[in-house]
Each structure stands twice: as structure tokens, then as C-alpha cells.
C-alpha positions in Angstrom: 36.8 -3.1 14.2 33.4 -2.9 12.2 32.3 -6.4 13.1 33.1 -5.5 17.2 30.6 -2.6 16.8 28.2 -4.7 14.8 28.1 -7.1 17.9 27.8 -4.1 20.5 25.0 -2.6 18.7 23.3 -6.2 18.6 23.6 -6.3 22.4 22.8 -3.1 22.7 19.2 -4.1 20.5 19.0 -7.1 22.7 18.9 -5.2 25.9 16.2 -2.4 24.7 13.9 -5.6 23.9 14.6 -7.2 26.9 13.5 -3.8 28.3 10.3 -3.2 26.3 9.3 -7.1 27.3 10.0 -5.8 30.9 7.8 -3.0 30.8 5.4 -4.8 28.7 5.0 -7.5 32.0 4.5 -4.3 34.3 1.4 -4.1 36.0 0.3 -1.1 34.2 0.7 -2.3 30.8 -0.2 -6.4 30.9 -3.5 -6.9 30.3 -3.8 -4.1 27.3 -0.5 -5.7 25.9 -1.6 -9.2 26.6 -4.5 -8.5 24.4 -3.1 -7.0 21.6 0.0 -9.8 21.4 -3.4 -11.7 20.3 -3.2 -10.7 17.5 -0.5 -12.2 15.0 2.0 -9.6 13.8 1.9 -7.6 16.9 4.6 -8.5 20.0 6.1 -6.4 22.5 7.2 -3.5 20.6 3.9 -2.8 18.8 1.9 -3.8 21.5 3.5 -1.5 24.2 3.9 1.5 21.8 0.6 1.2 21.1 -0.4 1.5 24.8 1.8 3.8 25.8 0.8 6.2 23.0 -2.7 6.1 22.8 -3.9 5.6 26.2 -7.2 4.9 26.9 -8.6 2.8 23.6 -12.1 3.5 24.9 -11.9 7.9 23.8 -12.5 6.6 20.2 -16.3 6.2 19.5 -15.6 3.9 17.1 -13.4 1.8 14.8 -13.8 4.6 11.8 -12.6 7.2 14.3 -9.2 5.4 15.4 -8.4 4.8 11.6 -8.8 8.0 11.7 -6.5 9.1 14.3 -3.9 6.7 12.3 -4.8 8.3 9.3 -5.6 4.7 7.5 -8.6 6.1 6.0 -8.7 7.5 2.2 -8.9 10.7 1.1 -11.4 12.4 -0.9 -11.6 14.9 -3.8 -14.9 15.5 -4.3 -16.8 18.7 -6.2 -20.5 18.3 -7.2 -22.2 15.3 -7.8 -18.6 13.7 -8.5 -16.7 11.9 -5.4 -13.0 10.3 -5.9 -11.6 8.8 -3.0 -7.6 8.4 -2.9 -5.4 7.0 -0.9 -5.2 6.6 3.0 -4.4 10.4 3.9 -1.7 10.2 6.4 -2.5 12.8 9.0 -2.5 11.1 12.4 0.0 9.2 14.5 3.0 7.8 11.8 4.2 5.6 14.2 1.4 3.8 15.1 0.6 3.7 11.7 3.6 2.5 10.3 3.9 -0.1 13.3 0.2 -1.3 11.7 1.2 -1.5 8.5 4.7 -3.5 8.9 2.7 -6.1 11.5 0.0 -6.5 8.7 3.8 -7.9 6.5 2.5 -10.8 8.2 -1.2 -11.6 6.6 0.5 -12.2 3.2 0.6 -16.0 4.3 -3.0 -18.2 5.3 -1.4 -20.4 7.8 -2.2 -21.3 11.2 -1.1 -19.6 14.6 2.8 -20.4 14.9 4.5 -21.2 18.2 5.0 -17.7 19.7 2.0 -16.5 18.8 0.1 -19.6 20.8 2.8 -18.8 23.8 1.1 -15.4 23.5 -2.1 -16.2 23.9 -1.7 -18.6 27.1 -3.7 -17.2 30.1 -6.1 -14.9 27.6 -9.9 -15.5 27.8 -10.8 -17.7 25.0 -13.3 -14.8 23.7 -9.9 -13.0 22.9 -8.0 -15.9 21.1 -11.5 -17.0 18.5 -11.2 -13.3 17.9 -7.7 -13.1 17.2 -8.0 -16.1 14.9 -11.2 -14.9 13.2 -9.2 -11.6 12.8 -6.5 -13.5 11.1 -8.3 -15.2 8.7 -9.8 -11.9 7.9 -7.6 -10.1 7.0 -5.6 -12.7 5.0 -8.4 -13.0 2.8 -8.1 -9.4 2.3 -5.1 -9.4 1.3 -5.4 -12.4 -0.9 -8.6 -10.7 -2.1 -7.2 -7.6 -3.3 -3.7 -8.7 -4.7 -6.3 -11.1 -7.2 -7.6 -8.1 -8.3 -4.6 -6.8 -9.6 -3.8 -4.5 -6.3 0.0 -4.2 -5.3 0.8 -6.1 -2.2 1.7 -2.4 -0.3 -2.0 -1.2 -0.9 -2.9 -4.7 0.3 -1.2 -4.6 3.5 -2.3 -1.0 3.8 -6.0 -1.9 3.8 -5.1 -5.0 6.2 -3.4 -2.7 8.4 -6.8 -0.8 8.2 -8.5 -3.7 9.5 -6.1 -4.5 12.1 -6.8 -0.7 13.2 -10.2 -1.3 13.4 -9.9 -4.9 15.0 -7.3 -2.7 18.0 
């Protein structure tokens, strides 16, 4: 009985991914979505919430203003001459955010582009695949970086997932 509903809900995943590849294909959506699947950690799902939710990329002036919008930026106490900054302040778009931060999961390792991410990167411009992998490297580091500092690996992928923000 449990194991039959197991395998219905399964199908039932398989067909909403089959869908969100679908509309990830459409006209409307490829070429955004064919960019951003550039990038390692991000695929269909990301790539086409992100799209669909922000729109038009090109209404943020700047990097710092769509970390922003995803509230990836710290926040700060400040009173005088003294300024504290604390963490990333979480006003903004969660889902985007959290979609960010659990592709970022995948800068924990320095290793070079897998399979499916080179599948994803057939019939981009070559401008948008050095960028990817200078991207990549990037934010490894980062990560790498601040966990040999003494940093937990969530605040690392947090600030990589900053990165990746201001990389979108």
C-alpha cells in the first residue's frame, strides 16, 4: 500500500520535471534558461524559476541591487562611529534565494565540468561557457577560502550563493 503510493508520487515528480524541461525548451524561456544552465548547480528547475519570477534581469542596475532583491546581502547595526554587519538579511524573494543557496551545495567540490553540465552548455557562445567555468572556479575557492578560516560550510555556501547572485 505505502510503497504503491511511493511509486505514484515518483511518477507523479517525474512528469512535473518532464514539464518544467518542456517549458524550459519553449521559445519564450530558452535562451535566458540556456544561459543560466551554464552555470553548474543550476538545471531546469532553478533556471526556469528564476526566469519566470524575475523577468527582465536587465531592471537591476547592478549585481549589488539583485543580491538585494534576494536579500543575500548582510545586515547592519550601526550607531555612531561603530558599524557591525550581520548576517544576509532575508527580505527579498525566499525562493530564489533558497534555490541560490541549495545550487551553490555544489561548489563544496574543485572539480571539472561533469557530463550534464557540458550537455548543457552545447550550442552556447563560448563567451558564456569561459564564464561559467571562471565562475566556477570562483566560487569554489570561496568556499574553500572561508571554510579554512574557521567559517561553517552553510555561511560558505551562503556567500557562494551571493556570488552566484551576482554572477545571474
Amino acid at each position: 500500500m505505502y510503497y504503491g503510493r511511493i511509486l505514484e508520487l515518483e511518477a507523479k515528480l517525474l512528469e512535473m520535471d518532464q514539464r518544467i524541461e518542456e517549458i524550459g525548451e519553449s521559445e519564450r524561456y530558452a535562451e535566458a534558461v540556456g544561459r543560466l544552465r551554464c552555470l553548474r548547480g543550476i538545471d531546469y528547475l532553478t533556471a526556469v524559476a528564476m526566469v519566470s519570477e524575475i523577468g527582465d534581469f536587465r531592471r537591476f542596475g547592478s549585481a549589488e541591487h539583485f543580491m538585494a532583491f534576494l536579500g543575500l546581502v548582510p545586515s547592519e547595526h550601526s550607531g555612531g562611529s561603530r558599524r557591525r554587519r550581520g548576517g544576509i538579511t532575508k527580505t527579498g524573494n525566499r525562493h530564489i534565494r533558497r534555490l541560490l543557496v541549495e545550487s551553490s551545495w555544489h561548489y563544496r567540490c574543485q572539480r571539472p565540468p561533469s557530463k550534464t553540465l557540458r550537455r548543457c552548455r552545447e550550442g552556447q557562445s563560448e563567451e558564456v561557457v569561459v564564464y561559467g567555468d571562471r565562475a566556477m572556479r570562483r566560487r569554489a575557492k570561496k568556499f574553500h577560502r572561508l571554510v579554512g578560516r574557521g567559517r561553517s560550510s552553510q555561511i560558505a555556501v551562503t556567500a557562494a550563493a551571493r556570488e552566484l547572485a551576482g554572477l545571474v
